[in-house]
Structure formats: structure tokens, C-alpha cells
Steps between C-alpha positions, in 0.01 A plus 500: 500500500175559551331839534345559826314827335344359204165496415243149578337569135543260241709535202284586235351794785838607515603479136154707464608784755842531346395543123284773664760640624784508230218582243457858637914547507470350134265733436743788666756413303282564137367818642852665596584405102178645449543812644837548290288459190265728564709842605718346170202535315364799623789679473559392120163591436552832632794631376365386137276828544232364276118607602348171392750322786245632806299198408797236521575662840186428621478192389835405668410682843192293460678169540762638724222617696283166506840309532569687786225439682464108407882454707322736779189240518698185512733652789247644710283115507871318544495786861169409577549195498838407692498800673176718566220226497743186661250426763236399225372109550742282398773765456662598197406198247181563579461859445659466107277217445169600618566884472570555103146667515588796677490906324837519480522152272235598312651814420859347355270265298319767343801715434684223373180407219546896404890436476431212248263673303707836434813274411332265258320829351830649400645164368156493284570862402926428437310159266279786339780695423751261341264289292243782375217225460150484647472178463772361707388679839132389476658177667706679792220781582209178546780323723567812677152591601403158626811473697356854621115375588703173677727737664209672663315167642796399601531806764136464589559158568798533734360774670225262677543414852786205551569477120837504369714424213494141527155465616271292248243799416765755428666229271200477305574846363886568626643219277290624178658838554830409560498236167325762301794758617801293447321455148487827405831565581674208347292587177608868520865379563461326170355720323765781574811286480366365185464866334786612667783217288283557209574948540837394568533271224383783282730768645762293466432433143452858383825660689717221659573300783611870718228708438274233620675428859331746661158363471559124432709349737342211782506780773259690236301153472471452857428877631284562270257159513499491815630201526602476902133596583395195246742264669399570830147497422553136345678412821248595735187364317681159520550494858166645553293223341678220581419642868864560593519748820824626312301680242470791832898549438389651182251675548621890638768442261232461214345818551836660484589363177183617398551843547911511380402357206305724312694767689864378372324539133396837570836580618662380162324700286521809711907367416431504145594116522155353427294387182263852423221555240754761377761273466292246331291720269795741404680183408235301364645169565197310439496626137826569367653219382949496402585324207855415411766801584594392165249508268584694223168653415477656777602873430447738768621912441468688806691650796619318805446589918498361816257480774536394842203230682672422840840431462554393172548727191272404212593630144202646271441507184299708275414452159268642235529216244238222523687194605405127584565429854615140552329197284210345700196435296224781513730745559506840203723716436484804814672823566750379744529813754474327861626649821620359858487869667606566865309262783176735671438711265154329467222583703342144549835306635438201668 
């Protein structure tokens, strides 16, 4: 039966309209998980009582904050649109096609470049923390400040009179800066999960399969790479430069996984669930090395307790006998007296 109300456009102008549409309820959808997130990790950093905290609740009222007002931005030019400005030549269609320009665009572009750069500046820091090595973020911080500099352009560019995303100037400096992004975040992703099996291959080593669930399992992996952001990143660059008006879907549902990401890692270690420099200096699991639980030479004289890191119970040992610690080459003989004391008790945590 044929619809005596439906629209003379075309289908692709009607395929274009819809993804317009349903990519603002997409984006809905993130921010109401969004919003969870954030009073979760607000609260978790509050009750934690620790003075070095006020800067972790800025930073996550930051990107609630910017979030917030990205969802605002794409709702209010979806009204003006199909509602306030429907009267505009050529209706609807027109006014998302030639009207991308306008202050209110702009804006959500702009807030949406300082979205990016805060979250890939903590996954830089979180890289910082777990390896301990100049060297490997010299990489990362270059790809991070040109995706920056494009980021920039790219605004300026769309904010000219009947540009938009698709147009061919703003391409010129949009499609850099998206590449460059979804870059920098699959290379972080690496990085992290890569340093992450290789702390939980050491954990489990030194004290066993149980005491290393809290921190290694693919949850851990995931949450803490920020994998989902990397994924959707991938996804939308794809669509995007193979010219696919699909890569819109994605797009307010980008810039919330951009902001839940570095928030959910935030929120684990306010748990005392995430990888810490406390947890990895205390423990120093990139220089202890286990031998054999049966080597013989190995004579240790000392008293035994237990200490608590999340919800495991870790035993500790100390000892005032020089002893060799495992059998890797270049390794001497050390005073073995490590601890794995209580999560946050360390003033640099994330």
C-alpha cells in the first residue's frame, strides 16, 4: 500500500535525513550510560577522601561537562532544522546540507576536538604509567599533537560559509584528523593491552592464578585500553573515507565513547581495580623474576603476612638473608623484601 504522506525526496535524501535523525537518539543513548559513569565516578572518587582526587574530579566534570553540551548541540540543529527553521529553501534536506556552518555546529566541533584531546592525554599518561619509558611515548605525544594542529583546521574549515563534513575543502583536513585519531588510539590500545598481559603474566607468576584476577582478566584488557573507543574509531574512519553517509550514525556516539572511556578507567582505580604506579613499583614486576618453587638453594628465614590489593589477599614475605630470586641471566643475588600494600595509598594513582 502505498503511503499517501510520504515524502517526494529520493532515497539516498531520505536515507540522509534518517541517519540524522537516529544519530542524535544514538547519541542519547551513550550519554544516559554516560551520565551513570560519571556520578559512579564521582562518587567513588569522593568517598576515597584523598586530597590529590580534586584533580580527577575535575577532569571527569570536564568531559561530563563538554559531553554534555556536544548531545545539547546536535539536538538543538536536529530542532532547527525539522522544526524551528522548516520554511528554509528547499526544506529540511536542505538546511542539514547547506547549514553545517552555522555557531552552533561549530561549537560541537570544537568541543568534540577538546574531548579527543583530554581522552588521548590520559591514555598517553595510563601508557606513561605502566611502561616507565621515555622512549616509547615520543611516538604517541608527535601523533597526538598533529592530530591536535589537524583537529584545529579542521574546525576552521567547517566553519566557512556552506562547508560541511563532506564538502571537498573540509576533507582536505577532516580526513587527516580523523586517520591521525583512529591512529593514536589503536596504537595506545596496543600499547596498553600489550603491557597489561605482560603485568598479568608477571602477577600471575609471582603469586598465582587468584591473586592476579583482579587486574588481569579481558574486562581489565578492554576497560582499561580503551578498546570500545578504538573500535569505534576504526569503524567510523572507514565509513568516512570511503564517503559512506553512514559514517554520521557514528558520529555523536563517538564523542561519547570518548569521554566514558577514560572516565570508566578513572572509575576503576578510584575501585582499587586498576593497574597503579603503586601496584607496579611496590611489586616490581618488571624486575623480579620466580624461579622454580623448588629450587633447593633457595633459603629464605623470615616471617610471613598478608596484605590486601583489591580483593585478593597477597601473602608477604620478609627476609634478611641474601637470596637469588629466580634464574634469568643478569640477575644477582638481592634482599628479597617486596610488598603488594593496600590499593590508594599512593599519591600519583592513575
Amino acid at each position: 500500500m502505498v503511503n499517501p504522506y510520504a515524502t517526494n525526496e529520493t532515497a539516498p535524501e531520505l536515507w540522509f535525513e534518517q541517519i540524522n535523525y537516529a544519530a542524535v537518539c544514538i547519541g542519547g543513548i551513550a550519554y544516559g550510560m554516560h551520565i551513570l559513569i560519571y556520578f559512579m565516578t564521582t562518587y567513588y572518587l569522593i568517598i576515597e577522601r584523598k586530597r590529590s582526587n580534586w584533580k580527577w574530579l575535575l577532569f571527569v566534570f570536564l568531559l561530563f561537562s563538554l559531553g554534555t553540551l556536544n548531545i545539547v548541540f546536535n539536538m538543538h540543529f536536529n530542532e532547527q532544522a525539522w522544526i524551528d527553521d522548516r520554511n528554509y529553501p528547499g526544506g529540511p534536506l536542505a538546511y542539514l546540507l547547506e547549514q553545517q556552518s552555522v555557531p552552533i555546529q561549530t561549537a560541537g566541533n570544537a568541543e568534540s576536538i577538546l574531548i579527543s584531546f583530554m581522552a588521548d592525554a590520559l591514555l598517553i599518561y595510563r601508557v606513561h604509567i605502566l611502561y616507565r619509558l621515555w622512549w616509547i611515548l615520543i611516538i604517541p605525544i608527535l601523533l597526538w599533537l598533529a592530530t591536535t594542529v589537524f583537529g584545529v583546521l579542521f574546525v576552521i574549515q567547517a566553519a566557512l560559509p556552506l562547508s560541511s563534513l563532506t564538502s571537498n575543502s573540509t576533507l582536505q583536513f577532516s580526513l587527516p584528523y580523523f586517520a591521525m585519531s583512529m591512529s593514536l588510539n589503536i596504537l595506545l590500545t596496543l600499547l596498553l593491552v600489550s603491557r597489561l598481559l605482560y603485568m598479568r603474566h608477571k602477577m600471575t607468576a609471582a603469586l598465582g592464578k587468584q591473586h592476579a584476577q583482579t587486574y588481569g582478566t579481558v574486562a581489565t584488557m578492554l576497560l582499561e585500553s580503551a578498546a570500545p573507543y578504538a573500535l569505534i574509531s576504526f569503524i567510523f574512519i572507514i565509513l568516512y573515507g570511503i564517503g559512506n553517509v553512514a559514517a554520521i550514525l557514528l558520529i555523536p556516539l563517538l564523542v561519547q565513547a570518548e569521554c566514558i572511556a577514560p572516565m570508566l578507567i578513572v572509575l576503576r582505580v578510584a575501585r582499587g581495580r586498576a593497574w597503579t604506579s603503586e601496584i607496579i613499583s611496590e611489586a616490581q614486576l618488571s624486575k623480579l623474576r620466580f624461579g622454580s618453587t623448588q629450587a633447593g638453594s633457595n633459603r629464605m628465614r623470615g616471617s610471613k603476612e598478608t596484605y590486601t590489593v583489591g580483593s585478593s589477599t597477597i601473602p608477604h614475605f620478609t627476609t634478611k638473608s641474601k637470596t637469588r630470586v629466580g634464574s634469568e641471566e643478569g640477575l644477582d643475588e638481592e634482599e628479597m623484601g617486596f610488598t603488594l600494600g593496600p590499593v590508594g595509598s599512593s599519591s600519583e594513582r592513575v
